[in-house]
N, C-alpha and C positions, 0 to 999 in steps of 0.2 A: 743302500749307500755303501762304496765301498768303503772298507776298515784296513784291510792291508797294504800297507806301499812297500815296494819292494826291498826300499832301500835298510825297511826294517825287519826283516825274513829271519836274521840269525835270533831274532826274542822267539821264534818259530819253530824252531829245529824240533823234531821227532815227533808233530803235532797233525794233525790231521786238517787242512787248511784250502782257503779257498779263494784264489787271485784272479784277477781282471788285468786282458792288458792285449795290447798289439801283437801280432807275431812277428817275432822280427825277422828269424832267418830259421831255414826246414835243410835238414839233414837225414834223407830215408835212404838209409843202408839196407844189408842182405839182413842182419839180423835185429835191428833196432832203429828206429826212430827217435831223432834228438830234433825242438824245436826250443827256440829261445823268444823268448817274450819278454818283452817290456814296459814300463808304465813311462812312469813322468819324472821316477827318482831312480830306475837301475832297470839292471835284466835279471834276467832267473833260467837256469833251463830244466824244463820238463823231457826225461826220457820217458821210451816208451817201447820197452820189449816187442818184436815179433811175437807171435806165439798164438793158439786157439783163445786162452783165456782173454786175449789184450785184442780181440776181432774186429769187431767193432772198432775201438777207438785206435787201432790200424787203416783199418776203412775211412774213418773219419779226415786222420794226418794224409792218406794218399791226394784224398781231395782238397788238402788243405792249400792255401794260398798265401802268401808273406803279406804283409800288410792288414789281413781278415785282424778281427776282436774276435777274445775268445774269452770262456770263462769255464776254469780247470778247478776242480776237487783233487786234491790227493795227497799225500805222506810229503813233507819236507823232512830229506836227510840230507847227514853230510855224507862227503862221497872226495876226498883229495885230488882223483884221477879228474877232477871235475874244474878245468881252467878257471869258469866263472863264479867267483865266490867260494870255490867247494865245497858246494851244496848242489842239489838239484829236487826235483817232484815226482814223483812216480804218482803220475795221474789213478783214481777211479773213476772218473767221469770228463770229458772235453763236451763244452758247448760254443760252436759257432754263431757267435751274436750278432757278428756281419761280415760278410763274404767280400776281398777286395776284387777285381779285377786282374787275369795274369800280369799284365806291363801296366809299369807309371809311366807317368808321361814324362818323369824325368827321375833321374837319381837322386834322391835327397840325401843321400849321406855325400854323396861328392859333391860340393858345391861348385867347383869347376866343373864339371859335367855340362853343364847348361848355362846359358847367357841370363846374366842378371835377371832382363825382360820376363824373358820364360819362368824363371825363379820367382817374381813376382806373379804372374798370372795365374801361376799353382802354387799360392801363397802359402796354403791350407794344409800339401805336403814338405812344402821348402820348411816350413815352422817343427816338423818332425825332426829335422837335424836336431843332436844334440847341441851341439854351438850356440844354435837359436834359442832352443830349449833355456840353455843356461843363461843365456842375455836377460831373458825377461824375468829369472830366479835374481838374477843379480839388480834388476829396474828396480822391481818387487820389494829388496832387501833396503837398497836407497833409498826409496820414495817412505817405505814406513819409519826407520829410523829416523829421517827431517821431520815425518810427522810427529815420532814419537818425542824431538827435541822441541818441536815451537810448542808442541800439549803441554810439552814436560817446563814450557817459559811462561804458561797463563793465555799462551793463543786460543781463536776462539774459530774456528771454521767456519766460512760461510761459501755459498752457492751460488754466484750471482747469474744474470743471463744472459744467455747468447745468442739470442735476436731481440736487436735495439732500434731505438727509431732514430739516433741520430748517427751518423759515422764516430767512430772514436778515434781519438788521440789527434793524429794530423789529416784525419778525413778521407786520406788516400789509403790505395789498396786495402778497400775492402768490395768484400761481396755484397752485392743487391738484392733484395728477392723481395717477391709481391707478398705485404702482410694483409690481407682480407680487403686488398683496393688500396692500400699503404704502401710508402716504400717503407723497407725496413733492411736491416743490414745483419752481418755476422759479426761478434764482436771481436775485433781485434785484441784486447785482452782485457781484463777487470779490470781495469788503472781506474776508471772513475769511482764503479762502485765499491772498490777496494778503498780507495780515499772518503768515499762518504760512510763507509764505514768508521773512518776515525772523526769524522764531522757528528755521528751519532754517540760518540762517546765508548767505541766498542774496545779501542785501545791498540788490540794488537788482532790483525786476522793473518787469516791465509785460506787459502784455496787449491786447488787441484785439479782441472778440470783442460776442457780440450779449447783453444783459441783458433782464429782463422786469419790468414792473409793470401789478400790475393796479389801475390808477386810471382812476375811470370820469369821466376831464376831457377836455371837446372844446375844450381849448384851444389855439390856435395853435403851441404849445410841447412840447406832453407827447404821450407814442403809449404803446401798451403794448409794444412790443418795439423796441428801438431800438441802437444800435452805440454800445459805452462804450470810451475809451480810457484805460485806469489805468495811474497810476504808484504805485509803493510802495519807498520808500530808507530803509534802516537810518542809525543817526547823524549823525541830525538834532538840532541843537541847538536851534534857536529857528525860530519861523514868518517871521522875516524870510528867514532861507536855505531855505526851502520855496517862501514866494514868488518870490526870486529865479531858481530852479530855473524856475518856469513862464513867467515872462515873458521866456526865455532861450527856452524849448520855445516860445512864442508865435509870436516874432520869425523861428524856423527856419523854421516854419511858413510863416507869411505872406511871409517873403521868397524862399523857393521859388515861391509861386504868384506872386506877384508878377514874378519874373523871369521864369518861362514862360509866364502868360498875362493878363500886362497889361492888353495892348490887347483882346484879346478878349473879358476880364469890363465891359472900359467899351464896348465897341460892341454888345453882347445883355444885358447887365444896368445899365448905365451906373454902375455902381458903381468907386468907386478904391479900390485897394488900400493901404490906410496901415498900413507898417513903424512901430508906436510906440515910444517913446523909451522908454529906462528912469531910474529907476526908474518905472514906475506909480504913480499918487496913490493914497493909503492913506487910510481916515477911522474911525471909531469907530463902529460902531451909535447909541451916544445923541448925539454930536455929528452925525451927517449928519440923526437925526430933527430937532431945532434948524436945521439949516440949511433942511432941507426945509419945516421950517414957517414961517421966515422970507421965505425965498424965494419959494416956493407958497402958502403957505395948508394944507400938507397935515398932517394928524395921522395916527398910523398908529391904523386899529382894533385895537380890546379882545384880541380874539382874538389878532393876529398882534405884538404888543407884545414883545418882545424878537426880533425876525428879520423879516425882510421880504415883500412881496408884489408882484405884479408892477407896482403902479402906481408904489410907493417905489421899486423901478429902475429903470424909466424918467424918473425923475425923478430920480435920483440920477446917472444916468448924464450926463443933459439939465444938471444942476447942474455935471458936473466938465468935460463939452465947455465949456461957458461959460466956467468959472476958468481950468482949466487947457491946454484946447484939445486934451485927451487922450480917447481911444474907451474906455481901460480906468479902472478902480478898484479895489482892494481895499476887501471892508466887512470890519470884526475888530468883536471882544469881541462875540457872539452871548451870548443866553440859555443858561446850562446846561439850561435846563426844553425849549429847542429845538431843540439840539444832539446827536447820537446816544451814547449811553454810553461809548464807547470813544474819545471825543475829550479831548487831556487838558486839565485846569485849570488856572489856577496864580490862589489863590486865590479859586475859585472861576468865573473866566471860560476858557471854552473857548478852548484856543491855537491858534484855525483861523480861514479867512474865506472868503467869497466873493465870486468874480470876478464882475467884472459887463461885459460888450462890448455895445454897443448899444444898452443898455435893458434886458438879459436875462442872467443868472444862466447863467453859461458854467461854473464848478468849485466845489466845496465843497471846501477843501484845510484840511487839519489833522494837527497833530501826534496821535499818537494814545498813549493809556496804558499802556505797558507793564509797568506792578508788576503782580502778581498780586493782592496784597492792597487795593488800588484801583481796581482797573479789576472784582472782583467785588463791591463794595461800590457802584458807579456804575451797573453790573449790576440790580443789587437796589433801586435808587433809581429804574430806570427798568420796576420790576414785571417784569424777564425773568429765567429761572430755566433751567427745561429746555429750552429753546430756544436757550441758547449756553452749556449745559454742554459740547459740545467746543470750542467756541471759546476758552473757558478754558482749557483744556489745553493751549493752545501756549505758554501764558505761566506753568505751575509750575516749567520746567526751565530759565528763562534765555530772555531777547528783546531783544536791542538797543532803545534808542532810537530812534524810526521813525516817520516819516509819509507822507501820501501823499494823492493825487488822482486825480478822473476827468473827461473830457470826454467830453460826449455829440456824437460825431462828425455827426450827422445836423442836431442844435440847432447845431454849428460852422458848419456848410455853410449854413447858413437865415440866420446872421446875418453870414457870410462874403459871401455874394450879395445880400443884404437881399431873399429871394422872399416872409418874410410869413409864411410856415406850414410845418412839417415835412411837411403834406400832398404840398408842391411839392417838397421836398429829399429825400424820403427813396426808397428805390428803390424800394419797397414799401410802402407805411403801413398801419398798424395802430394803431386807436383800438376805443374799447369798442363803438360800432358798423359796424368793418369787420374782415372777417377774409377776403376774398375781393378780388384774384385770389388 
């Protein structure tokens, strides 16, 4: 196993040591050989005298290739003449543990170099960029921080599953597959057994795990399989302490990456990290459409008239940096006609909203209905029958008051870094036209 990472070499200094790592770049001059290698946290370089004694591992560096793993014995000293870190290795032994090929198929340090497409197809080198690299240090650093805040509130983690017998949520887009002569589906997301979770008495959960829709949009935002982060908490009173709840989970979030990788997301993404203030500004659905059309000029189309599209967040978003100098907003009072059945009402307006970071629709969070004799009546208003007859069922024998939320971890990380597309953020993307590597 290896013990050393590079990024920790100076606890190393004048020790006789032994590193694992890529080659990244060969320098064979008249009188010495310089090659740089790297891991996962830095580089290091290893020279390497010409001369009778250094023959061999001469021989070795001529045949050497960029990209090969190797695994180096020898002296770490400091050395000032040395740009990288000023230090370097004076090898006793080099091992070739795998040989690359002269040419890639593409440059992975240049990401302009080659068309998106391409850069996916050679995912496996595209992810060699440090950029990339850093993305999923910085995913990494979010996702455990939220985790380490719902552990740190009495959450309780559970695993639910991703092939169900009956379609979820509104039945539409999902995928179909043959279960042993069954139909059976991919689950659109945990919402049911996340809710019967609180029907079981568990309180507060969450999850992590990957979701699927089959929506055939090649939009910068949407993929068909993508990593949802849900929360679901019993006794809840009002959506103002649901909100509360997230902009607390936000803040962990970002002020983890923020502490560990600062400086690094502003020197390869130039982007800064802003801890925001709480509360978040809050506005109405029909008062932000008035502002918006005051402001802009914008009216929302026919179709999307009670709930939003992407042009209304980004412009809603661009309206509240202006006012109130804030990255987030809550929008409330959604369409009940837009809203998914099991969100509750009071008076007819759904008690939920969405967040909006960037320009883009980061959670849908809402109280949800837990009567039985309401929530099958809201059931039946939205045309669904035998499709959440057991969903029903967790709610004849007793369910806490409850609601609950999900981020899409990959759409976090896209507007975490500002890359522009889940193409770039996600470790593997999947759209209606890709399903390869």
């Amino acid at each position: 196993m290896k013990e050393i990472y590079f990024k920790n070499l100076k606890e190393y200094l004048g020790k006789e040591i032994c590193i694992e790592g890529f080659v990244d770049t060969i320098r064979n001059l008249q009188y010495v050989q310089f090659l740089v290698v790297r891991d996962s946290t830095s580089r290091v370089q290893v020279t390497i005298e010409k001369n009778e004694a250094n023959a061999k591992l001469n021989e070795i560096v001529n045949e050497l290739t960029c990209e090969s793993t190797v695994k180096i014995k020898g002296l770490l000293q400091e050395n000032e003449k040395v740009k990288l870190n000023a230090m370097e290795i004076i090898p006793s032994e080099i091992i070739v543990t795998s040989r690359s090929l002269e040419e890639l198929p593409l440059n992975y340090k240049d990401s302009k170099s080659a068309l998106l497409d391409t850069r996916l197809n050679y995912r496996f080198l595209d992810l060699r960029n440090e950029k990339n690299l850093l993305m999923f240090k910085v995913q990494t650093c979010f996702i455990n921080a939220m985790r380490e805040f719902v552990v740190s509130n009495n959450f309780i983690e559970i695993h639910t599953p991703k092939i169900i017998g009956a379609a979820s949520e509104s039945g539409a887009d999902v995928f179909e597959l043959n279960y042993f002569g069954r139909k059976a589906y991919l689950a659109q997301s945990p919402q049911f057994y996340k809710q019967m979770a609180m029907a079981s008495g568990f309180e507060k959960v969450f999850e992590v795990a990957p979701a699927f829709r089959a929506e055939k949009s090649n939009s910068y935002r949407h993929t068909t399989d993508f990593t949802s982060f849900d929360i679901e908490m019993s006794y809840i009173e009002s959506l103002e302490e649901l909100m509360n709840f997230e902009e607390n989970l936000f803040i962990a979030g970002l002020s983890a990456v923020k502490e560990k990788y600062e400086e690094e997301i502003k020197r390869l993404f130039n982007v800064e990290v802003i801890i925001p203030t709480k509360p978040f500004p809050r506005i109405k659905l029909e008062e932000l459409y008035k502002v918006l059309e005051k402001e802009y000029g914008f009216v929302m189309n026919y179709e999307d008239v009670g709930d939003m599209n992407s042009e209304s967040e980004k412009l809603a978003s661009k309206y509240i940096k202006e006012k109130y100098g804030h990255e987030f907003v809550f929008v409330t009072d959604f369409s009940a006609k837009k809203r998914a059945f099991y969100h509750k009402r009071e008076n007819g307006v759904p008690q939920g909203a969405d967040l909006l970071w960037k320009g883009c629709e980061t959670t849908t969070l809402a109280l949800r209905e837990h009567r039985y004799e309401i929530l099958c009546k809201q059931a039946k208003e939205k045309g669904l029958t035998k499709d959440v007859e057991f969903y029903l069922e967790f709610f004849k024998y007793g369910c806490p008051p409850h609601g609950g939320f999900a981020l899409g971890v990959d759409r976090i990380t896209m507007l975490l870094l500002e890359t522009g597309s889940l193409k770039e953020t996600m470790y593997i993307f999947r759209g209606p036209s890709r399903i390869e590597p």
